[in-house]
C-alpha positions as CSV (number, residue, x, y, z in Angstrom):
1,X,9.0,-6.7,-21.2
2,X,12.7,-8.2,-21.4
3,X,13.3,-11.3,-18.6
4,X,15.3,-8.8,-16.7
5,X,13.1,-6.5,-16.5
6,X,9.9,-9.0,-15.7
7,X,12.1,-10.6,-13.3
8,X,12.8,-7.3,-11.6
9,X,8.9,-6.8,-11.5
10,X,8.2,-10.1,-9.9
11,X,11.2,-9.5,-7.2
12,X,9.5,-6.1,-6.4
13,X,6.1,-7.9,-5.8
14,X,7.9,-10.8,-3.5
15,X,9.9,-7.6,-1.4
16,X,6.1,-6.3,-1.0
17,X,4.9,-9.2,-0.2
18,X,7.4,-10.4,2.4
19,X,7.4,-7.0,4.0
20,X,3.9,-7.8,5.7
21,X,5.8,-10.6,7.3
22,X,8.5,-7.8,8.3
23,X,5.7,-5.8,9.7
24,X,4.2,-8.9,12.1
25,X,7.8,-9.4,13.3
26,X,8.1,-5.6,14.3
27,X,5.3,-5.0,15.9
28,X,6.8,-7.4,18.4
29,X,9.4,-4.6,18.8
30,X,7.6,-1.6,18.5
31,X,3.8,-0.2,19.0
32,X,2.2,0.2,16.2
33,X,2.3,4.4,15.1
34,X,6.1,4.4,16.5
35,X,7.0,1.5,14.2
36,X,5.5,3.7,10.8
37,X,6.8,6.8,12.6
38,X,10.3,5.2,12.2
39,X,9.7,3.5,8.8
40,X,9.0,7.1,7.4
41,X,12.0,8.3,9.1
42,X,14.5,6.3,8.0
43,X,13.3,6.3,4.2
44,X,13.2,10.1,4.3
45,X,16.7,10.6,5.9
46,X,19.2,10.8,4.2
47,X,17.7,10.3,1.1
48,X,15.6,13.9,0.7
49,X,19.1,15.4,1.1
50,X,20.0,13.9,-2.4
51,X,16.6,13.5,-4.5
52,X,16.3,17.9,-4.8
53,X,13.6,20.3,-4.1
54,X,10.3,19.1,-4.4
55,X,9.0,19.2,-8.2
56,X,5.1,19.5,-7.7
57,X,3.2,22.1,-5.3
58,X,3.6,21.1,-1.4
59,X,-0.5,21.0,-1.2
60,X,0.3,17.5,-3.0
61,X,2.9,16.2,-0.9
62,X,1.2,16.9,2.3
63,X,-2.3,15.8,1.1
64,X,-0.4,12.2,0.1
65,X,1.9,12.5,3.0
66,X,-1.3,12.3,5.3
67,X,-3.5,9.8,3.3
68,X,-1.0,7.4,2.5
69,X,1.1,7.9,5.2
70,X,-0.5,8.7,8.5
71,X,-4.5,7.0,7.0
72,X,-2.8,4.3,5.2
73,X,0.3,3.3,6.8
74,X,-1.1,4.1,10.8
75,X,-4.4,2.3,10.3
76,X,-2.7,-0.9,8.2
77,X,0.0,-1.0,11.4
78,X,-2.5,-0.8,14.0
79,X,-5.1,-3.4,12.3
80,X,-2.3,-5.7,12.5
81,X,-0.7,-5.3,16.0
82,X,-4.9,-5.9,16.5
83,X,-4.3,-9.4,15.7
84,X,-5.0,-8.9,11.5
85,X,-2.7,-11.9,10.6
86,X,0.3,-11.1,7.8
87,X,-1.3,-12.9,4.9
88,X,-4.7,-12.2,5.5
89,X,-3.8,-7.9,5.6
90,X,-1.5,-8.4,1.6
91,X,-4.8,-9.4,0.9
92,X,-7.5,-7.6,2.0
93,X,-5.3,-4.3,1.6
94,X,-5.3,-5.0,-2.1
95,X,-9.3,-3.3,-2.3
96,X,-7.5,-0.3,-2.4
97,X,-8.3,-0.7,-6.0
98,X,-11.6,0.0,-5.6
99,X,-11.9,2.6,-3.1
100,X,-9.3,4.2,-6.3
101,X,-11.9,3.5,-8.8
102,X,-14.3,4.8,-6.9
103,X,-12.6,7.9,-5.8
104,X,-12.0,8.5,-9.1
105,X,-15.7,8.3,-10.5
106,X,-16.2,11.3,-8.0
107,X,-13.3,13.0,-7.9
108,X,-11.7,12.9,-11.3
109,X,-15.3,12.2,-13.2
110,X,-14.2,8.9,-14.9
111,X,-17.2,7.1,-15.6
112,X,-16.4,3.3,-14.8
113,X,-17.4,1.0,-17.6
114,X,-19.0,-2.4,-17.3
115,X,-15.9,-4.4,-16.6
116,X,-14.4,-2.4,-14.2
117,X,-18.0,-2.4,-12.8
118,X,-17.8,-6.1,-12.6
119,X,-14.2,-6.5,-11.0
120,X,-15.4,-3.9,-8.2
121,X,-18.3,-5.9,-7.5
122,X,-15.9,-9.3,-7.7
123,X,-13.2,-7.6,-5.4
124,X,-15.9,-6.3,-3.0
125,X,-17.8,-10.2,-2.8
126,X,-14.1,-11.2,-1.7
127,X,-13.7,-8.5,0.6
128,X,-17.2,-10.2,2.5
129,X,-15.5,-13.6,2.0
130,X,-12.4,-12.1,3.8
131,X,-14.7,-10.5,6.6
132,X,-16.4,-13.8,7.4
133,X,-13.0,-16.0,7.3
134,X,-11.9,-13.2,10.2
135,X,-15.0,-13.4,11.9
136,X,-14.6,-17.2,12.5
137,X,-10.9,-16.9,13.5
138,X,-10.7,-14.0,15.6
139,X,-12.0,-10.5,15.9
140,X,-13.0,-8.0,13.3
141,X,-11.4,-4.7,14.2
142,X,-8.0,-5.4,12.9
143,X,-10.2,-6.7,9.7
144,X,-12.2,-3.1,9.8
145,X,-9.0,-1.1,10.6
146,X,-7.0,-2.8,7.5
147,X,-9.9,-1.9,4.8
148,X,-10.0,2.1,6.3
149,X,-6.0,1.5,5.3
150,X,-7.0,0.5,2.3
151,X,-9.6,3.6,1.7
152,X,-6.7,5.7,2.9
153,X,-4.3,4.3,0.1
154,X,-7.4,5.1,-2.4
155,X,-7.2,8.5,-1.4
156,X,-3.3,8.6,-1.8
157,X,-4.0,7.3,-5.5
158,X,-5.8,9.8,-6.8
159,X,-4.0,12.9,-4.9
160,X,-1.2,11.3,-6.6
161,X,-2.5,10.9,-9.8
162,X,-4.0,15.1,-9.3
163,X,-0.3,15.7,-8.5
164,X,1.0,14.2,-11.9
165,X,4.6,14.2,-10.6
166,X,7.4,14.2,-12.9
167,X,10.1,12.5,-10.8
168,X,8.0,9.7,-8.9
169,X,11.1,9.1,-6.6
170,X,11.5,12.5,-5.5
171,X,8.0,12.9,-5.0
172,X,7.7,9.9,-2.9
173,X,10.8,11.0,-0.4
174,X,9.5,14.3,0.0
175,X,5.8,12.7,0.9
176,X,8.1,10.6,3.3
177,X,8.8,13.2,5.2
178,X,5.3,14.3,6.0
179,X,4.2,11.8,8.4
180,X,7.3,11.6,10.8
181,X,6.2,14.2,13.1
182,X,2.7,13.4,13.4
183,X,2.9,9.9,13.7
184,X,5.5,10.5,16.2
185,X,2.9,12.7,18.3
186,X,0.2,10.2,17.5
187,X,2.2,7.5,18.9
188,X,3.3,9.9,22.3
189,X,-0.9,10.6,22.5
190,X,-2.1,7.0,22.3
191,X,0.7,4.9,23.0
192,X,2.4,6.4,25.9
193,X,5.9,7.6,26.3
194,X,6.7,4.8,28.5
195,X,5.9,2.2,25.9
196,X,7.8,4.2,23.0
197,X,10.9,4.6,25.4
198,X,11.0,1.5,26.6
199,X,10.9,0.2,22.6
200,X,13.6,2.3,21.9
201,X,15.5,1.3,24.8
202,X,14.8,-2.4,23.7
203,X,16.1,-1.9,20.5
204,X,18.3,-4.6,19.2
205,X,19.8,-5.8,15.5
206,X,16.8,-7.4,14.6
207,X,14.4,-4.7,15.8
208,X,16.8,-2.3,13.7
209,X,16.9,-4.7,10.1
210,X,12.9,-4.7,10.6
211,X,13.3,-0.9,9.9
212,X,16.4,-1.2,7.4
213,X,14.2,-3.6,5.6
214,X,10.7,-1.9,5.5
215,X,11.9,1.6,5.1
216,X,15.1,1.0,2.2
217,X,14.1,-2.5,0.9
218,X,10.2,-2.1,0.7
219,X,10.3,1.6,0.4
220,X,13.1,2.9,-1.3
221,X,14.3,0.2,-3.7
222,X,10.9,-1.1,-4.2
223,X,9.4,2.1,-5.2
224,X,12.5,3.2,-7.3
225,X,12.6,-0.1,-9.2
226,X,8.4,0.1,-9.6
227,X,9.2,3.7,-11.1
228,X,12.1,2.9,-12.9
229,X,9.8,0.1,-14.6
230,X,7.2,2.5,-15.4
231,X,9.5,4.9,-17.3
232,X,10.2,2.5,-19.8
233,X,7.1,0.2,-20.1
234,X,3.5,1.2,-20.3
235,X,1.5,0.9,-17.2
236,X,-0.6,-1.5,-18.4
237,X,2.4,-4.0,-18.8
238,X,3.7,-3.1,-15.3
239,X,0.9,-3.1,-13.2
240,X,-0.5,-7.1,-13.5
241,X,2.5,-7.7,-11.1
242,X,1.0,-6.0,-8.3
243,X,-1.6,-8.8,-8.0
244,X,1.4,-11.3,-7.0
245,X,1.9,-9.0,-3.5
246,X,-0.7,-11.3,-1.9
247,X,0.3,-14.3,-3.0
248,X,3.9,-13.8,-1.9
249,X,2.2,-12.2,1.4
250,X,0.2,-15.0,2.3
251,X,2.7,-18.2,1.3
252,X,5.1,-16.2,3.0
253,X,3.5,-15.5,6.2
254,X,2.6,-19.5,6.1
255,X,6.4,-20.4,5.5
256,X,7.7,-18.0,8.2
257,X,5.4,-17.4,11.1
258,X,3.2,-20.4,10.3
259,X,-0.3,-18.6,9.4
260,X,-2.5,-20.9,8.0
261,X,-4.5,-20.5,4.8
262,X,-8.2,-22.2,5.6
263,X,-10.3,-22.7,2.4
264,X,-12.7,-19.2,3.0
265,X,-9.5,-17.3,2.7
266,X,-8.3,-19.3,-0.5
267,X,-11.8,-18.6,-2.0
268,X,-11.5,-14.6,-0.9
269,X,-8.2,-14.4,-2.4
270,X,-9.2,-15.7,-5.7
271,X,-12.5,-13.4,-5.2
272,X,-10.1,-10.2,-4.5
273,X,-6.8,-11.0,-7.1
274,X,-9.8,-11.6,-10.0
275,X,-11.9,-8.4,-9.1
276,X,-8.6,-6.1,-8.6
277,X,-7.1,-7.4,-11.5
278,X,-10.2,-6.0,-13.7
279,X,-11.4,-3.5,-11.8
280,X,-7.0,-2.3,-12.0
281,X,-6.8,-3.2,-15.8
282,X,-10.2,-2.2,-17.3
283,X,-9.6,1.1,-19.0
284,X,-12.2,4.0,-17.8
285,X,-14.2,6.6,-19.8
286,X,-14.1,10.7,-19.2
287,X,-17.5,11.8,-18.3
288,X,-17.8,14.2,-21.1
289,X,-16.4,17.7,-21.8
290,X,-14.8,19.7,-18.8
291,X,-14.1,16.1,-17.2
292,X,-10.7,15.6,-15.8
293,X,-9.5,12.2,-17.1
294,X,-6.9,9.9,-16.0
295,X,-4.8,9.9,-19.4
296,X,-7.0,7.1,-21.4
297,X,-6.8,3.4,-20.7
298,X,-2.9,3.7,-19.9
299,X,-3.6,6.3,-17.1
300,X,-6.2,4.7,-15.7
301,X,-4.2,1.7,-15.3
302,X,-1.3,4.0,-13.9
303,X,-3.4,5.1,-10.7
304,X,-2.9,1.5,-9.4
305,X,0.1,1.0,-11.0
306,X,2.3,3.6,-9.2
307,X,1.1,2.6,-5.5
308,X,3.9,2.8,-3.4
309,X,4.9,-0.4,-1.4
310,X,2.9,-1.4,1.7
């Protein structure tokens, strides 16, 4: 890759990164499912008014829109306004890669071969790392809610990879637009009218560059720039840089809102970064004829390696 274009990759994994920080700081503004319900707002609006008619079969869009948008998104928002610190979630959200992999074995029949074997079983010891770090600081259900994210994400992978779509950028604004409403209703149901009004009422300049921020910085530009890196460098080039979300997620959430980083959770994020990064790079094997494969080693990679910003 040129150093623009590396440097481009590594500022898309910081945005990522810091936008778990962005998260804490708005959930101290809004509940939870009203805080995605607005994120997906404000990315889909006005930007589906410029990207064109959808360009792959609405069954996609609203099968991502839910999994990635009202699983992923709603459960990774709520695991953290349960007390999931920052860092800890850029983390443990990064097993995604294996509920993909895994997904995919059923799903798409890709037999997994012994390395990617390996870095699921690596990535998975982590994940029990992670899980007892969060059992000695504090309690486990944002922990559980944060890996069900992560399952959601999986899902949102392999719909997406199904999907194939041409124009990543449209595809993503349109998928945008599926969760507003139901989030919105979700957040009505379980978090009360009263508590969403009285957010809204609340809201200040900082409550509104938490959105800005999370819905045009993390969303928009960092998915554009992602797709605009995958157009002109294979997958397998592109997608190492993922692994740096969680370092930029945790030293961030150290440096800003003072999280620290005890040695468990140093040991679970080597455990996790090591067992994504084979299980993400380890290229997969059709099962056979009538299988359904992910492109060869390149589009196996590309499952991971088109995941839209946390």
């Amino acid at each position: 890759m040129r150093p623009v274009h590396t440097a481009l990759a590594v500022l898309v994994a910081a945005v990522w990164g810091f936008n778990f920080v962005v998260i804490e700081i708005g959930l101290g503004h809004f509940p939870p499912l009203l805080l995605s319900a607005l994120r997906f707002l404000v990315a889909a609006l006005p930007a589906v008014f410029f990207v064109g008619r959808p360009k792959v079969a609405w069954k996609w869009i609203l099968g991502v829109g839910a999994a990635l948008g009202i699983a992923k998104f709603g459960l990774l928002f709520t695991g953290m306004a349960a007390g999931m610190p920052a860092g800890l979630s850029s983390l443990v959200l990064q097993v995604q890669a294996v509920f993909t992999a895994l997904l995919a074995a059923v799903v798409l029949r890709e037999r997994p071969g012994r390395v990617r074997l390996l870095g699921m079983g690596v990535a998975l010891a982590g994940i029990g790392v992670a899980a007892v770090d969060r059992g000695l600081s504090g309690p486990v259900t944002g922990f559980v809610l944060v890996v069900a994210a992560a399952a959601g994400w999986g899902v949102s992978n392999v719909l997406t990879r199904r999907a194939a779509p041409a124009d990543a950028l449209n595809f993503m604004v349109w998928v945008c637009t599926v969760p507003v409403l139901p989030l919105f209703a979700l957040s009505l149901l379980l978090e009360g009218p009263d508590r969403d009004l009285a957010a809204l009422r609340a809201l200040d300049w900082s409550g509104v560059a938490v959105i800005v921020y999370i819905a045009w910085v993390s969303t928009v530009f960092g998915f554009g720039a992602w797709s605009y890196l995958l157009r002109r460098y294979p997958a397998s080039s592109v997608a190492p840089f993922s692994l740096l979300v969680p370092v930029f997620g945790m030293s961030s959430a150290a440096l800003v809102l003072g999280e620290g980083v005890p040695a468990l959770r140093w040991l679970a994020a080597l455990l996790l970064v090591g067992g994504v990064g084979l299980t993400s790079m380890a290229p997969a094997r059709p099962a056979g004829r009538g299988a359904v494969p992910l492109g060869g080693a390149e589009g196996s990679r590309a499952v991971v390696a088109v995941s839209p910003a946390p």
